[in-house]
PyMOL Python script that loads the backbone (N, CA, C, O; Angstrom):
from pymol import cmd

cmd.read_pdbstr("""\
ATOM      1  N   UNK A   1      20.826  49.785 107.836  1.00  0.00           N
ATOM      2  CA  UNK A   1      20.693  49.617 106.397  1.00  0.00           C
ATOM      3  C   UNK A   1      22.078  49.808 105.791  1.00  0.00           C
ATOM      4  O   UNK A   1      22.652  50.877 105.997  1.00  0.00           O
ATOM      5  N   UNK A   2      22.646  48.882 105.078  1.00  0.00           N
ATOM      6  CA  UNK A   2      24.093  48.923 104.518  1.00  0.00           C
ATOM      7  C   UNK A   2      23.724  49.819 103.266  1.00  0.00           C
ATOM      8  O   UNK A   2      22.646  50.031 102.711  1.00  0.00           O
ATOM      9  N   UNK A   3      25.029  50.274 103.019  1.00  0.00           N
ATOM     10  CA  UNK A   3      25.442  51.164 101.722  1.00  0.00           C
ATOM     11  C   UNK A   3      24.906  50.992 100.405  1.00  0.00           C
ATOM     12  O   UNK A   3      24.650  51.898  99.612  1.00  0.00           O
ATOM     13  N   UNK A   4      24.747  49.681 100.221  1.00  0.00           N
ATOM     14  CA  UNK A   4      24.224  49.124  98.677  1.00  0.00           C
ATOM     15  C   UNK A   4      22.630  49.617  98.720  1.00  0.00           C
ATOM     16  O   UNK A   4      22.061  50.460  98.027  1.00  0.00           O
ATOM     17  N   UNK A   5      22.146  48.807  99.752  1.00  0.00           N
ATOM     18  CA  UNK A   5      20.525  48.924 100.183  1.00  0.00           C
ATOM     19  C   UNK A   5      20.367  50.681  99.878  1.00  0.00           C
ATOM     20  O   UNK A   5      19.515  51.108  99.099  1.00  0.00           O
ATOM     21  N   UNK A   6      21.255  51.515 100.568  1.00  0.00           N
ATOM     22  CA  UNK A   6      20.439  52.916 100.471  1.00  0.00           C
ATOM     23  C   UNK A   6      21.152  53.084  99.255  1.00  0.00           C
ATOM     24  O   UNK A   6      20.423  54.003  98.885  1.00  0.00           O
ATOM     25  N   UNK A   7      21.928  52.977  98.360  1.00  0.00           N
ATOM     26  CA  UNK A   7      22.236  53.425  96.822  1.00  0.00           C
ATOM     27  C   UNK A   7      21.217  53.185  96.236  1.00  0.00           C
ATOM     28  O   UNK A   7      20.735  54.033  95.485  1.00  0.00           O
ATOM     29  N   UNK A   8      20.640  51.997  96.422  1.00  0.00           N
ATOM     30  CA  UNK A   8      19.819  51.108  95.221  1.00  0.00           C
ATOM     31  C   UNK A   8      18.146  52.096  96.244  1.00  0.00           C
ATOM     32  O   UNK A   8      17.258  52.554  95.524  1.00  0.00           O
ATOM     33  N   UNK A   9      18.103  52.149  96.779  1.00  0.00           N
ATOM     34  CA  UNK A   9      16.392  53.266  97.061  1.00  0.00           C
ATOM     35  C   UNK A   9      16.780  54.858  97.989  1.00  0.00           C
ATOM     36  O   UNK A   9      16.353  55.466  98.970  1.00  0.00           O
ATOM     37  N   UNK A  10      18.057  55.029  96.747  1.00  0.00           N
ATOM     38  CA  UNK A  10      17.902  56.677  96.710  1.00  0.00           C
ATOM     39  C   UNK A  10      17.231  57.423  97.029  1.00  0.00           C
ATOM     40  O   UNK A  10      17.038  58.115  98.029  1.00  0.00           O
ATOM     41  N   UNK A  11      16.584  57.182  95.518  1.00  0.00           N
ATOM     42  CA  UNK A  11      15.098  58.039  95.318  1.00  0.00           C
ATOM     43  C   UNK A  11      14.288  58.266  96.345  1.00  0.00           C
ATOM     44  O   UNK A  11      13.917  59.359  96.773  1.00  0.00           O
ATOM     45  N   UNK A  12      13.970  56.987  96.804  1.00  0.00           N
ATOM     46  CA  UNK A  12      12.831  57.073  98.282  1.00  0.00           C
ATOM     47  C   UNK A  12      13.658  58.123  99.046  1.00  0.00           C
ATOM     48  O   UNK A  12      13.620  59.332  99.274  1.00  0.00           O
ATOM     49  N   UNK A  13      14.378  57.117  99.311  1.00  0.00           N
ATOM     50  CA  UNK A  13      15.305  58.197 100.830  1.00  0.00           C
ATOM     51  C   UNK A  13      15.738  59.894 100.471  1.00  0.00           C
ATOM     52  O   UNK A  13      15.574  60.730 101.360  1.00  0.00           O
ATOM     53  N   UNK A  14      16.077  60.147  99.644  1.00  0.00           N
ATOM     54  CA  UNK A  14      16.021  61.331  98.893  1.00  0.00           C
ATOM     55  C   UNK A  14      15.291  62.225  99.815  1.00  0.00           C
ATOM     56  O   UNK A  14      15.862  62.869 100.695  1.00  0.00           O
ATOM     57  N   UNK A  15      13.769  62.259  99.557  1.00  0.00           N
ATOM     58  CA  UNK A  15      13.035  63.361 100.248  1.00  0.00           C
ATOM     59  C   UNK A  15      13.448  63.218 101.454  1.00  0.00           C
ATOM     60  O   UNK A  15      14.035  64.216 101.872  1.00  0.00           O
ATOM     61  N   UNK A  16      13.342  62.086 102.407  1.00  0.00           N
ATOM     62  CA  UNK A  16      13.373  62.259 103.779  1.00  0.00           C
ATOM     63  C   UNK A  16      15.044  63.102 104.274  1.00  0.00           C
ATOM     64  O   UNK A  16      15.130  63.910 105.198  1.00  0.00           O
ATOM     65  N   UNK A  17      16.061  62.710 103.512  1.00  0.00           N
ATOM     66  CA  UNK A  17      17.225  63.595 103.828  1.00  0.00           C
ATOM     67  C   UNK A  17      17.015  64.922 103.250  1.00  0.00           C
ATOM     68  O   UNK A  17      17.398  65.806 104.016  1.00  0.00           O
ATOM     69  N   UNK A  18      16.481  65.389 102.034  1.00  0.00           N
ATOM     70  CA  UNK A  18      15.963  66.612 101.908  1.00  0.00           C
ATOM     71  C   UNK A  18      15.269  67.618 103.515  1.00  0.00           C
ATOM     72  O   UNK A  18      15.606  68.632 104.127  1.00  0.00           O
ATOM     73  N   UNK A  19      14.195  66.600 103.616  1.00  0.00           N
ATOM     74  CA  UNK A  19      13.571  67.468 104.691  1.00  0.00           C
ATOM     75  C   UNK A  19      14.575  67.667 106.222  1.00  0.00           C
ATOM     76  O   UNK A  19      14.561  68.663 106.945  1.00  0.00           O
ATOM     77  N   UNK A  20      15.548  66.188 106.457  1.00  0.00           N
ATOM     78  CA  UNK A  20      16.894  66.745 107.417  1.00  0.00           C
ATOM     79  C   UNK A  20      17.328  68.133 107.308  1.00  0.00           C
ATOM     80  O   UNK A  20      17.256  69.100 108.066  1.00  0.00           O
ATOM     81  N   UNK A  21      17.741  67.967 106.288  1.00  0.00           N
ATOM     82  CA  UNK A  21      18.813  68.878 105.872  1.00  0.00           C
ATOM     83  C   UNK A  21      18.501  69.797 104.363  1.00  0.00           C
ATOM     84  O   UNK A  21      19.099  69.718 103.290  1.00  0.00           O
ATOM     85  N   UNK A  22      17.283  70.710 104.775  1.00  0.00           N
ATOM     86  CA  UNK A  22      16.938  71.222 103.862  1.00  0.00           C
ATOM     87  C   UNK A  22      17.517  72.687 103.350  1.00  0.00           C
ATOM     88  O   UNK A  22      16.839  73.443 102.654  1.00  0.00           O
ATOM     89  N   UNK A  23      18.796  72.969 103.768  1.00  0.00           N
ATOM     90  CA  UNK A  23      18.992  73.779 103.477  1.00  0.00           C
ATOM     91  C   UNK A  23      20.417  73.402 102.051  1.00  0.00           C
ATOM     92  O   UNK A  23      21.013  74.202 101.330  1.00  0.00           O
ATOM     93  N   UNK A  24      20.512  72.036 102.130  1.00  0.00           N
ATOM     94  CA  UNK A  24      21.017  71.110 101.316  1.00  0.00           C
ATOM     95  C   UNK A  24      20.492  71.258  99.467  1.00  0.00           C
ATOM     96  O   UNK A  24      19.350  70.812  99.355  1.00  0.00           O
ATOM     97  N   UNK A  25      20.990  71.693  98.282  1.00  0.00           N
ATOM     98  CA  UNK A  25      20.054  71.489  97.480  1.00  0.00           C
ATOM     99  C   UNK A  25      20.175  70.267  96.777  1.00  0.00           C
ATOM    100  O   UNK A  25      21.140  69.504  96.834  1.00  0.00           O
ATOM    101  N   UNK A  26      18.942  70.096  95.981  1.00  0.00           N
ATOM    102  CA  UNK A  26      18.645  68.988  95.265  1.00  0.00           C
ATOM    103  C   UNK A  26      19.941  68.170  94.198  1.00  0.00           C
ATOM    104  O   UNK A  26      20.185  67.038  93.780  1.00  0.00           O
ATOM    105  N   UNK A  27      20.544  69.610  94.105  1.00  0.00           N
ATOM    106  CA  UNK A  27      21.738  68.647  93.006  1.00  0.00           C
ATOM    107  C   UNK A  27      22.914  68.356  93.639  1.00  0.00           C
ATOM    108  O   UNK A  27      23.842  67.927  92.952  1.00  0.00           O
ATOM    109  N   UNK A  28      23.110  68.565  95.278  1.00  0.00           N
ATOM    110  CA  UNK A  28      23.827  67.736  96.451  1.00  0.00           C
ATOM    111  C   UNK A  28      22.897  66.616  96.406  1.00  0.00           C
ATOM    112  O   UNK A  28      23.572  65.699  95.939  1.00  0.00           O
ATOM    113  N   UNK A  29      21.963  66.270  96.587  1.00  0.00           N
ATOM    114  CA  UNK A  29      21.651  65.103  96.744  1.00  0.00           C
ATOM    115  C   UNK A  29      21.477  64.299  95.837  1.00  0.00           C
ATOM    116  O   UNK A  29      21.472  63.076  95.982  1.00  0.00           O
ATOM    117  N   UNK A  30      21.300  64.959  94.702  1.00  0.00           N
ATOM    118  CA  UNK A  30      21.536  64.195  93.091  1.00  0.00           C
ATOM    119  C   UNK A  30      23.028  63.513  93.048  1.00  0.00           C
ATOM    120  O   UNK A  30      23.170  62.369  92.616  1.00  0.00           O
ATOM    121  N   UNK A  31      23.883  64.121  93.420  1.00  0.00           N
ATOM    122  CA  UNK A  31      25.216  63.899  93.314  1.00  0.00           C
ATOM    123  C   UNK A  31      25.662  62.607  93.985  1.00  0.00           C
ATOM    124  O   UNK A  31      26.309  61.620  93.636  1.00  0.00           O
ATOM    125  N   UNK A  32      24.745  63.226  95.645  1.00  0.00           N
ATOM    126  CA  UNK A  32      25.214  61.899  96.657  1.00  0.00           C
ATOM    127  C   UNK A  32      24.839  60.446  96.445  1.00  0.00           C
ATOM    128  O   UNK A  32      25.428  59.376  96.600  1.00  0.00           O
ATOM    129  N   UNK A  33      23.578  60.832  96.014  1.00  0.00           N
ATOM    130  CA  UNK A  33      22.852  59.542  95.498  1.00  0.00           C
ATOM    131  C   UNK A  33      23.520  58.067  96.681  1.00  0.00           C
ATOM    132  O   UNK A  33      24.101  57.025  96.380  1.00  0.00           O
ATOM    133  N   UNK A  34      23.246  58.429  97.557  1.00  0.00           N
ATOM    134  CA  UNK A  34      23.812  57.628  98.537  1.00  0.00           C
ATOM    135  C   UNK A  34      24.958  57.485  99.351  1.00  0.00           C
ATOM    136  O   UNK A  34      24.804  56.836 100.386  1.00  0.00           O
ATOM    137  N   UNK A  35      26.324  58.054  99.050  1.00  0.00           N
ATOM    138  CA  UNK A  35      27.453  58.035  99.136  1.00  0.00           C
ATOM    139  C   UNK A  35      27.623  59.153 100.904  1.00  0.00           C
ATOM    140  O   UNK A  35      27.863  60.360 100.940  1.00  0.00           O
ATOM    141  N   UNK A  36      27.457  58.464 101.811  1.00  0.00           N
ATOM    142  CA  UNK A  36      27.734  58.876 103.007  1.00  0.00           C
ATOM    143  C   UNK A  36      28.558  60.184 103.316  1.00  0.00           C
ATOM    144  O   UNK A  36      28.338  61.224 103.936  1.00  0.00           O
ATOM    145  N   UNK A  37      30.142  59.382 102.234  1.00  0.00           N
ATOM    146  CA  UNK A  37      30.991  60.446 102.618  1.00  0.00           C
ATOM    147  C   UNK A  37      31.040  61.895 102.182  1.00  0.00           C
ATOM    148  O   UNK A  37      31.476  62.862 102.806  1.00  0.00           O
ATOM    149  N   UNK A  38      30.286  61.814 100.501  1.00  0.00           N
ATOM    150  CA  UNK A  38      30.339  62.770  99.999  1.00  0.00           C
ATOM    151  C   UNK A  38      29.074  63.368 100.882  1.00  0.00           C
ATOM    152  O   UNK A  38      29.495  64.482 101.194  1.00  0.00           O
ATOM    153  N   UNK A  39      27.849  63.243 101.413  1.00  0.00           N
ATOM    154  CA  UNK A  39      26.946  63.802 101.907  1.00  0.00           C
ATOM    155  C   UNK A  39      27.389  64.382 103.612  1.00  0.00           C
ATOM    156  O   UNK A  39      26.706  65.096 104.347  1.00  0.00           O
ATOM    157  N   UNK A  40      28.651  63.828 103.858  1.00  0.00           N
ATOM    158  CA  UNK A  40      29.030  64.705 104.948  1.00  0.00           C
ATOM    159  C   UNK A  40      29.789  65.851 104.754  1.00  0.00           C
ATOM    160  O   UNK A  40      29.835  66.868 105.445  1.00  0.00           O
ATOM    161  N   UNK A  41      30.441  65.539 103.626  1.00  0.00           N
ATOM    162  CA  UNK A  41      31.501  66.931 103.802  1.00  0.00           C
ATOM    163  C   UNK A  41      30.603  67.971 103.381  1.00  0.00           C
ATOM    164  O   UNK A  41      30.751  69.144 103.723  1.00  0.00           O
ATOM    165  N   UNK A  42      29.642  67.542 102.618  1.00  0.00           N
ATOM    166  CA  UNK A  42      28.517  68.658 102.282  1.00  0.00           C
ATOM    167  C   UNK A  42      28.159  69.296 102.986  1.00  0.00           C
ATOM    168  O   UNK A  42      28.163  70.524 102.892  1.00  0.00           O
ATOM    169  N   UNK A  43      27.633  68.478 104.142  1.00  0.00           N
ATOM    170  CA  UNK A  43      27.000  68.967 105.281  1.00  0.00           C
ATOM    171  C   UNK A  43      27.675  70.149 106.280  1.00  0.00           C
ATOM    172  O   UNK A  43      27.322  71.232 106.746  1.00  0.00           O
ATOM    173  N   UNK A  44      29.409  68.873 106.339  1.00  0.00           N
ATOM    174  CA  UNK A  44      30.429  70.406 106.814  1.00  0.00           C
ATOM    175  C   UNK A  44      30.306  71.453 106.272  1.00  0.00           C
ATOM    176  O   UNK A  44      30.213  72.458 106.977  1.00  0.00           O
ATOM    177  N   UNK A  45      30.272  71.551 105.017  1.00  0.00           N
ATOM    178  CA  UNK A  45      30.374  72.695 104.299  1.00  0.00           C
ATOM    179  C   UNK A  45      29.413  73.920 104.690  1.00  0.00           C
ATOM    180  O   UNK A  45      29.616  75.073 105.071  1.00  0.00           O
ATOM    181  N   UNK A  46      28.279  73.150 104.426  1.00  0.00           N
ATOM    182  CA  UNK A  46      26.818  73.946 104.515  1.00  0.00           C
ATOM    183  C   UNK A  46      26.818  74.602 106.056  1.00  0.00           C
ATOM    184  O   UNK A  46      26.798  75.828 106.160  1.00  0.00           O
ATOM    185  N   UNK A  47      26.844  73.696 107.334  1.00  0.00           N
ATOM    186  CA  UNK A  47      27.039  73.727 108.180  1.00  0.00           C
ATOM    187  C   UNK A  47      27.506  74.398 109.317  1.00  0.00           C
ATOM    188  O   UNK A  47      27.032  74.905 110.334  1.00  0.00           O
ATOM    189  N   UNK A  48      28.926  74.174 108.638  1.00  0.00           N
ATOM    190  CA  UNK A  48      30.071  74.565 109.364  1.00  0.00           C
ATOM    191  C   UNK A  48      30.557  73.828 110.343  1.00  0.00           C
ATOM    192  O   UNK A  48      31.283  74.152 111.283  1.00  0.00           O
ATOM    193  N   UNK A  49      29.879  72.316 109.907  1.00  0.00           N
ATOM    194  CA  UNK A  49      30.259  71.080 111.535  1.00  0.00           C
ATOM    195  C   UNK A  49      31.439  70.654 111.078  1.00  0.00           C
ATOM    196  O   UNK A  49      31.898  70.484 109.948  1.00  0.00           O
ATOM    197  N   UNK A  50      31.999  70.461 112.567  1.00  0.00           N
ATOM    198  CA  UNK A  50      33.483  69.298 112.050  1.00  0.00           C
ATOM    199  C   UNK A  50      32.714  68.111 111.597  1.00  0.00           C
ATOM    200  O   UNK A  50      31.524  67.801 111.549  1.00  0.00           O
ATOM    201  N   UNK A  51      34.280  67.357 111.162  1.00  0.00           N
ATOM    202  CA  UNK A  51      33.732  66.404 110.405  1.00  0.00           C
ATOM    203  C   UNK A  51      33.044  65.076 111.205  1.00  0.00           C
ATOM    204  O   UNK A  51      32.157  64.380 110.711  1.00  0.00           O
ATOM    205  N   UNK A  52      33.609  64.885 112.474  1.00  0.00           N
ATOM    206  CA  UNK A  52      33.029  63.717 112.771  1.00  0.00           C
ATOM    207  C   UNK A  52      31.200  64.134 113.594  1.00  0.00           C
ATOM    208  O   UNK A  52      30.549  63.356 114.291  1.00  0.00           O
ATOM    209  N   UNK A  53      30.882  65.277 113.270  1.00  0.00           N
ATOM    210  CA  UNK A  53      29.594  65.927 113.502  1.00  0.00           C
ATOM    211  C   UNK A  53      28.697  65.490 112.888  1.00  0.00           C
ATOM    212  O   UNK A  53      27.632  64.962 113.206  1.00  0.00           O
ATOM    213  N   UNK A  54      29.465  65.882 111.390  1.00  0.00           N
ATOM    214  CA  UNK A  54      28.799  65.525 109.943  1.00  0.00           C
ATOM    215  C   UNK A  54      28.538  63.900 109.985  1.00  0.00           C
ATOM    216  O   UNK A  54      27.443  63.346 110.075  1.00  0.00           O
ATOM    217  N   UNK A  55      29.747  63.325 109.903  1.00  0.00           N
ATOM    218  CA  UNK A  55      29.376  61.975 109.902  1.00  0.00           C
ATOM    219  C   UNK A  55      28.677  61.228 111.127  1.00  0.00           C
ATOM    220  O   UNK A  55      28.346  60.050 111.000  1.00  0.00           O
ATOM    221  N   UNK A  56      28.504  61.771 112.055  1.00  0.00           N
ATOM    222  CA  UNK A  56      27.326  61.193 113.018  1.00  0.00           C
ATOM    223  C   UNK A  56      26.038  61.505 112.500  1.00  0.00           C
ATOM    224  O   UNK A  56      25.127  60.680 112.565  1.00  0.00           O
ATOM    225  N   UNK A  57      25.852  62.895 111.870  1.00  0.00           N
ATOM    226  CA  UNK A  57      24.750  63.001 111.637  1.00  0.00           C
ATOM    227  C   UNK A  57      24.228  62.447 110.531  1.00  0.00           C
ATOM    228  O   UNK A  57      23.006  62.359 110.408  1.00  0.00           O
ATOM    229  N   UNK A  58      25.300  61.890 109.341  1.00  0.00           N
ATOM    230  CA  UNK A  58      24.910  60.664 108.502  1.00  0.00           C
ATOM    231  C   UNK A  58      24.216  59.354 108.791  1.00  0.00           C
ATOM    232  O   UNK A  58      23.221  58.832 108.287  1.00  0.00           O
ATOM    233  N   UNK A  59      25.265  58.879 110.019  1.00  0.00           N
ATOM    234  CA  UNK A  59      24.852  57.794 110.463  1.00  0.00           C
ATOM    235  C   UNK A  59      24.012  57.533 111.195  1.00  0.00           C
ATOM    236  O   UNK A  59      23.714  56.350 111.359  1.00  0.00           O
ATOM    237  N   UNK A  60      23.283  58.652 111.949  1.00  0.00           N
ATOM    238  CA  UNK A  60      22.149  58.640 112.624  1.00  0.00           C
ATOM    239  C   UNK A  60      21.121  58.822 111.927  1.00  0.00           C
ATOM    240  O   UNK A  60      19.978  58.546 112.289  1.00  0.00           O
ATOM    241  N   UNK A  61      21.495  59.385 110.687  1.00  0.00           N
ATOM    242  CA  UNK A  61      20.065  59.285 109.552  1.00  0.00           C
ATOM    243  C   UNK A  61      19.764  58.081 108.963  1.00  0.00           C
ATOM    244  O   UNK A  61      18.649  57.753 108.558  1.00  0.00           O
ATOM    245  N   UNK A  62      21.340  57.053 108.895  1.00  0.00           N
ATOM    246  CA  UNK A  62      20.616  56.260 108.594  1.00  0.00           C
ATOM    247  C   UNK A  62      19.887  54.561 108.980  1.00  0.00           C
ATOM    248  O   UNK A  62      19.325  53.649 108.372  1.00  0.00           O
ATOM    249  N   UNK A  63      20.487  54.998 110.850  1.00  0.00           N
ATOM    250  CA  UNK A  63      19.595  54.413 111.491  1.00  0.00           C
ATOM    251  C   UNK A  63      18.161  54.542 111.723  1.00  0.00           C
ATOM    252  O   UNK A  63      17.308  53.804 112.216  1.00  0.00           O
ATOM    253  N   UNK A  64      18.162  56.001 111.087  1.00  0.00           N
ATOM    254  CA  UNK A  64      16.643  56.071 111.421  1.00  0.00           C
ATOM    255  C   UNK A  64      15.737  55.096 109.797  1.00  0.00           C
ATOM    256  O   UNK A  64      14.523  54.974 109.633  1.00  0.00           O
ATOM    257  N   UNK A  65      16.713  54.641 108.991  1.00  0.00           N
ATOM    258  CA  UNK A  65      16.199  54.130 107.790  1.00  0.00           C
ATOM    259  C   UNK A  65      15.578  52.302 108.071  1.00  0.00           C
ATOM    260  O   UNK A  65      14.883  51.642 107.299  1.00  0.00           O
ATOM    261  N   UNK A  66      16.106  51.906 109.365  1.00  0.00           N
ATOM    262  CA  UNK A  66      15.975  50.576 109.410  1.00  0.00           C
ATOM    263  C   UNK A  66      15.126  50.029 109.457  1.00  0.00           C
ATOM    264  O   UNK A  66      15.183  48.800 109.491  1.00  0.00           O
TER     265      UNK A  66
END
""", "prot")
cmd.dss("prot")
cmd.show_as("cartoon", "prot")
cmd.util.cbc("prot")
cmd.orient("prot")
């Protein structure tokens, strides 16, 4: 699923990355509203993963969207 596709059905996808990464709050994901990169460094943050951790675990979320 390309970048535009998950901007434009947020909302949907929303809960299901909530329940990933629920220790994530709602106004991180308000923020991300789709935006990969900003939802990884988050993740580092929260985490404590390096970064290319984070961003696998983006991109494996959003293969699971296809």
């Amino acid at each position: 699923m390309n970048k535009d596709i998950i901007s434009g059905k947020w909302t949907q996808i929303k809960g299901k990355a909530q329940a990933k990464w629920g220790d994530l709050t709602d106004d991180v994901f308000d923020v991300a509203a789709g935006d990969s990169k900003y939802l990884a460094g988050k993740l580092q943050e929260k985490y404590g993963w390096e970064r290319e951790r984070a961003e696998e675990e983006v991109r494996e979320f959003e293969r699971t969207l296809d």
